[in-house]
matplotlib code that plots the C-alpha trace (Angstrom):
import matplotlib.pyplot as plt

x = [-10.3, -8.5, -9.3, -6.1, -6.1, -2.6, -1.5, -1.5, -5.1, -4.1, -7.1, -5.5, -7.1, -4.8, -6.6, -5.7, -4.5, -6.9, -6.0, -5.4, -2.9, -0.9, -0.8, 0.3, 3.0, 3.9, 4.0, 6.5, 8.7, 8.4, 9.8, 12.5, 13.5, 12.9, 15.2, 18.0, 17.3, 18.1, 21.1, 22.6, 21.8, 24.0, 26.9, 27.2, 27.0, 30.0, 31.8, 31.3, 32.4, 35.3, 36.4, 36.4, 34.0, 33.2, 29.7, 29.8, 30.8, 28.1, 25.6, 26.1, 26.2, 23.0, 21.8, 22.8, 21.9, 18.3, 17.9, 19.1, 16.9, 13.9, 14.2, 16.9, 15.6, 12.1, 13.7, 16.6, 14.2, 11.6, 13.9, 15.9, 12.5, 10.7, 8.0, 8.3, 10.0, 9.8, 6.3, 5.1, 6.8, 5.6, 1.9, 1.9, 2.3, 3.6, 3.6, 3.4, 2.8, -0.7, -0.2, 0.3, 4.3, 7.2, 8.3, 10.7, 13.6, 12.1, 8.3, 10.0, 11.8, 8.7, 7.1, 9.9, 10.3, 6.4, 6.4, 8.4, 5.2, 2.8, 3.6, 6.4, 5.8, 1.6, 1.4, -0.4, -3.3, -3.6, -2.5, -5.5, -8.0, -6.5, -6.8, -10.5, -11.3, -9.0, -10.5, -7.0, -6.6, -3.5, -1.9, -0.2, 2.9, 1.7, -1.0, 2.5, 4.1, 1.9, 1.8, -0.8, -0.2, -1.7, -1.6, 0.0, -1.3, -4.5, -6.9, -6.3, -7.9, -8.2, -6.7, -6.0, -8.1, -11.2, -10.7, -6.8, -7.7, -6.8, -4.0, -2.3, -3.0, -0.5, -1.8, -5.1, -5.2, -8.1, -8.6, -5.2, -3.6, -4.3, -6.9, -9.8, -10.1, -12.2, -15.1, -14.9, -17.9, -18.3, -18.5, -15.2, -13.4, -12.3, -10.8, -9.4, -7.6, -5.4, -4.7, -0.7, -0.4, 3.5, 3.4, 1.2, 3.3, 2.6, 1.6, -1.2, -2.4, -3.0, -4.2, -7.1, -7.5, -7.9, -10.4, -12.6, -12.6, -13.6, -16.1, -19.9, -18.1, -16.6, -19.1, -20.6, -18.2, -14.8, -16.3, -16.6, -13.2, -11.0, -12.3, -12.2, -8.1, -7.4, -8.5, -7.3, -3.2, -4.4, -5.6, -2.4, -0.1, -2.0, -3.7, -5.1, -7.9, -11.0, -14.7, -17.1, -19.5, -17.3, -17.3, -14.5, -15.5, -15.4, -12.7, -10.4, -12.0, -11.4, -8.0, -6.6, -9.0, -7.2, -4.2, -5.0, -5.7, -2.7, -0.5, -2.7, -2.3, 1.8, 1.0, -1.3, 0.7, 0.8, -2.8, -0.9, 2.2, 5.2, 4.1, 5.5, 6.6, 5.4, 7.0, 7.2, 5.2, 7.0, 8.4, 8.7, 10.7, 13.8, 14.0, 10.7, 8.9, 9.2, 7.3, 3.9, 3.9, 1.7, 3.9, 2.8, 0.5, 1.4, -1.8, -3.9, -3.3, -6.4, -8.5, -9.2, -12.7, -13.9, -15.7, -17.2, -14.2, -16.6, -14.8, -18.0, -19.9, -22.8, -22.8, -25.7, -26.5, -25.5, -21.8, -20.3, -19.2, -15.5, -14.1, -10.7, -7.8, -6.9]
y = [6.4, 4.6, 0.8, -1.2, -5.0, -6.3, -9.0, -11.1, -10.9, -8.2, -5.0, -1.9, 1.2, 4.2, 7.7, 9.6, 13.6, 16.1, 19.3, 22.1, 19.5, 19.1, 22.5, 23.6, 20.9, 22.3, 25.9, 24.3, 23.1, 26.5, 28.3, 26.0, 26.2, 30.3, 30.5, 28.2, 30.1, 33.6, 31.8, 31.0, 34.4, 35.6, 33.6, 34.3, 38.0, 37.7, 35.3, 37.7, 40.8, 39.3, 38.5, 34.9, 34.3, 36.2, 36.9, 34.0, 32.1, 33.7, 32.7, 29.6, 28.7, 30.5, 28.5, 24.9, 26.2, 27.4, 23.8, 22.1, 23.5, 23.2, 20.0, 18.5, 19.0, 17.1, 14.7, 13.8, 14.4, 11.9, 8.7, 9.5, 9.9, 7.4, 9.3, 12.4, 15.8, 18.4, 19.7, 15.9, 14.6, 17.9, 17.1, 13.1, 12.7, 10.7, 9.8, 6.0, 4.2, 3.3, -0.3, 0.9, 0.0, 2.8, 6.0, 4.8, 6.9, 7.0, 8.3, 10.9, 11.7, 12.8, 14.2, 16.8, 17.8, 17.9, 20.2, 22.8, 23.4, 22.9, 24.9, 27.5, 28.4, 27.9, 28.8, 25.3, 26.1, 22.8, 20.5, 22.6, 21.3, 17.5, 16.9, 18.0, 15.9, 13.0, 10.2, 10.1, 14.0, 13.4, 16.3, 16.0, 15.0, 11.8, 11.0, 11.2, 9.4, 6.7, 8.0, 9.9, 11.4, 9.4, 10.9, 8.5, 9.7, 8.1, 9.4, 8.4, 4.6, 4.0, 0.7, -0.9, -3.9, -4.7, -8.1, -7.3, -7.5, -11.5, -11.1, -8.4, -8.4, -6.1, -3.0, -3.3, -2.0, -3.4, -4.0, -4.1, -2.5, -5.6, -7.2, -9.5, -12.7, -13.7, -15.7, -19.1, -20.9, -23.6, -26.2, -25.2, -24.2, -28.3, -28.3, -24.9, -26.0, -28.8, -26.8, -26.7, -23.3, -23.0, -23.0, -20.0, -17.3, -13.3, -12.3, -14.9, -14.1, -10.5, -11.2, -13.2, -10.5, -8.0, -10.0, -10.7, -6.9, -6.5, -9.0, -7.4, -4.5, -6.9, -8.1, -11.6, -13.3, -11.6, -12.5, -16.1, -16.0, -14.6, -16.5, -19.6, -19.4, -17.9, -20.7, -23.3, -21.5, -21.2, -25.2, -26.0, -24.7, -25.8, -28.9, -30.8, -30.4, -27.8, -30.0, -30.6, -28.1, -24.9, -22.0, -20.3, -17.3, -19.4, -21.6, -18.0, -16.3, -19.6, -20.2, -16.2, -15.8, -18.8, -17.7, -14.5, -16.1, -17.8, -15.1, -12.8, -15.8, -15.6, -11.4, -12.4, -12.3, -15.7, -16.3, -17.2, -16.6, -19.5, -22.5, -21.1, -24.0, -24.3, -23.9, -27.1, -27.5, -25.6, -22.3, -20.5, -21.9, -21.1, -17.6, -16.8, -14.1, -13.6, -15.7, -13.5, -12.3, -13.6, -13.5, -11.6, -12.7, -11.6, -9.8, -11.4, -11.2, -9.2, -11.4, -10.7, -10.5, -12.8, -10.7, -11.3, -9.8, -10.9, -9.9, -8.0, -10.7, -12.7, -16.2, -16.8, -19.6, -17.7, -18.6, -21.1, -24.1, -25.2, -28.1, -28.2, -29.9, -33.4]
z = [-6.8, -9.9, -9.7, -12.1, -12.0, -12.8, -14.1, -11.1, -10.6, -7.8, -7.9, -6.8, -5.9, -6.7, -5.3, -8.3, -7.5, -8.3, -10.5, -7.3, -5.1, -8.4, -9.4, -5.3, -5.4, -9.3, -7.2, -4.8, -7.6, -9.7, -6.4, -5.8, -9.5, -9.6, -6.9, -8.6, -11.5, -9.6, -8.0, -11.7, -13.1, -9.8, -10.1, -14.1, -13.3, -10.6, -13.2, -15.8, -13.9, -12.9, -16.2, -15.8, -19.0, -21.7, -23.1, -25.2, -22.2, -19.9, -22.2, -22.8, -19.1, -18.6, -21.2, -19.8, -16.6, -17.4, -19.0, -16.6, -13.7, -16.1, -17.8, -15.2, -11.8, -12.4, -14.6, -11.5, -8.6, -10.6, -11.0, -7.8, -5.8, -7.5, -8.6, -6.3, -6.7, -3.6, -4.2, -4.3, -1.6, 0.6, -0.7, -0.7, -4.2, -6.5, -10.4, -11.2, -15.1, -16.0, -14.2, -10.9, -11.3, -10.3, -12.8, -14.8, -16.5, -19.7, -18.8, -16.5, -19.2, -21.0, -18.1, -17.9, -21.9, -22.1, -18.5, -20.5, -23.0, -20.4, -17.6, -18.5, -21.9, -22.2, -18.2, -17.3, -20.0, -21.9, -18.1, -17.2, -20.1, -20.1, -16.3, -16.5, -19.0, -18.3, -15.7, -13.7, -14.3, -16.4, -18.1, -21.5, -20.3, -18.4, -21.3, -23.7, -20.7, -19.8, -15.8, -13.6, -10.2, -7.2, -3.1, -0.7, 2.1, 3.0, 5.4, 9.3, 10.0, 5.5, 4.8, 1.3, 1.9, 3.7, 4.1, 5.2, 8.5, 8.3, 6.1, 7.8, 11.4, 12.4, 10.8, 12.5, 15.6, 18.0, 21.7, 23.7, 20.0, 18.4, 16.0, 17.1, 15.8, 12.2, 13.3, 10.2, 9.9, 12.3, 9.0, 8.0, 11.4, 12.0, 8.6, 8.7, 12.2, 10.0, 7.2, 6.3, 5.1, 4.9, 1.3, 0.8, -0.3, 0.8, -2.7, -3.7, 0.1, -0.9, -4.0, -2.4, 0.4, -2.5, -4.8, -1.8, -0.5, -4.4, -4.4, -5.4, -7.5, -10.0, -12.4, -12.6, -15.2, -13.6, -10.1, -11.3, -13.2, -10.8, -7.8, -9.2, -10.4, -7.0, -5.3, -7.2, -7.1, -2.9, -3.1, -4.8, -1.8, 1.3, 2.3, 3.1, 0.6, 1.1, 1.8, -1.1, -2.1, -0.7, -3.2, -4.1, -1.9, 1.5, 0.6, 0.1, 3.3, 5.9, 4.7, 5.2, 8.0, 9.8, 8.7, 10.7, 13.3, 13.7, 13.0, 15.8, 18.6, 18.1, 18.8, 22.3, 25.8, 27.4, 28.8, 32.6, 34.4, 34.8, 37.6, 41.3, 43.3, 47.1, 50.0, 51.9, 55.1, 58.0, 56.8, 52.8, 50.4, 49.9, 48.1, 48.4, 50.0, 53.5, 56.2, 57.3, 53.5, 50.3, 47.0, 44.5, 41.3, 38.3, 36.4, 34.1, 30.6, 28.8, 27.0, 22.7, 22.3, 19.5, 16.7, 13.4, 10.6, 7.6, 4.5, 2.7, 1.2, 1.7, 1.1, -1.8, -3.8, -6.9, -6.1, -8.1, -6.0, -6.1, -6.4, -5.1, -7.6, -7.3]

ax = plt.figure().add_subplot(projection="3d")
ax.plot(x, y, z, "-o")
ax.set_aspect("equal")
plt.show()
């Protein structure tokens, strides 16, 4: 697991490929190109027996061709696949920069001129030695490149965030397929019922879901740092303004924990069924059910139980106290 904090204060944690999914998905590739390879020595045999190039002419297509499948098919299937040529995209890989950003034309470019040492004329010997001794298992051509390999495929019931649970209630799943609520302490829960937050936008929300998932494994000075700028760019898009004496930690986990909240009570069924008018004295109403019959109910709605989502922190006296912006 690669940890990259970007410039936005946003911690990401990229699960880096190891050395045997690489070299399976390189296998994949090599076979597709072998058999393009075959395919071109084919059709220059037919051309050339048919008189329709010479030798010259035969060898230089088999030239431009044997290039092409080499250099050109990871370098197209790269920036067309954003990252991902056959064998990654059969594996769940995928080769981003250093940052955590897309592949760009350039670094693929790289990738595919430093592939032809690597793994066609040294047979994978020195990708070998680098992606044992790099931390991301990089071969030469991403260390040249600026890029390592990550797998997109998490494991069944991984999510990004611990503390997403708030900020993305729709991806996870609870009783009745939905979330339960995040409990906010009861000191906080009257202020964090009046809080505007229509001027919170998506990216500083995941940003503070990230830090707080982060919290204990960032160290004292970063922990202090970051929090305290994430809550002053939250403070500056909601109000009204957080009590006195909240810490940055609280103030970010009450305002995404009640902005789960609202976002999971516009997911809940209506809690009871539209008003039925009654029949007047005498006989049913008109339309109703017949007379001698009861009309139906329509089932209760399942009720959310109400659980504790606490975002993976304690609350200690070490935390520094926040003092929201006037």
């Amino acid at each position: 697991m690669e940890e990259i904090v970007t410039g936005e204060a946003v911690i990401l944690d990229l699960p880096f490929a190891r050395f045997p999914t690489r070299t399976l998905a390189r296998l994949i590739d090599m076979l597709i190109q072998f058999v393009a390879f075959f395919a071109l020595l084919i059709l220059v045999g037919i051309a050339a027996a048919a008189h329709a190039l010479n030798d010259a002419s035969a060898a230089a297509v088999s030239i431009a061709g044997t290039v092409a499948i080499i250099v050109g098919y990871p370098l197209a299937c790269e920036t067309l696949g954003r990252g991902r040529t056959v064998g990654k995209l059969a594996l769940g890989l995928r080769v981003v920069a250093d940052d955590g950003g897309p592949e760009r034309f350039r670094q693929a470019l790289v990738r595919s001129l430093a592939g032809v040492i690597e793994c066609w004329v040294l047979f994978g010997a020195p990708a070998l030695i680098t992606s044992m001794l790099s931390a991301r298992g990089k071969r030469l051509g991403d260390i040249f490149a600026g890029t390592f390999v990550v797998r997109e495929r998490a494991p069944k019931g991984a999510t990004p965030y611990a503390f997403s649970a708030s900020a993305y209630p729709r991806g996870f799943p609870g009783a009745g397929g939905q979330p339960p609520a995040a409990n906010i302490h009861p000191r906080l829960r009257s202020w964090a019922t009046s809080l505007d937050l229509s001027g919170l936008p998506e990216q500083l929300a995941v940003s503070a879901a990230s830090y707080l998932s982060r919290f204990w494994q960032l160290n004292e000075v970063a922990r202090e740092q970051i929090g305290r700028q994430l809550a002053a760019d939250v403070a500056a898009r909601v109000s009204p303004q957080a009590p006195a004496g909240v810490t940055p930690a609280d103030f970010l986990y009450t305002v995404l924990a009640e902005r789960g909240n609202r976002q999971l009570a516009r997911l809940r069924p209506p809690q009871s069924g539209p008003p039925q008018r009654r029949p007047p004295q005498g006989g049913p109403a008109q339309g109703g059910p017949p007379q001698g019959r009861s009309a139906p109910t329509a089932p209760a709605a399942p009720s959310m139980p109400r659980v504790s989502a606490a975002p993976g922190y304690p609350p200690g006296p070490q935390d520094t106290v926040f003092t929201p912006p006037t």
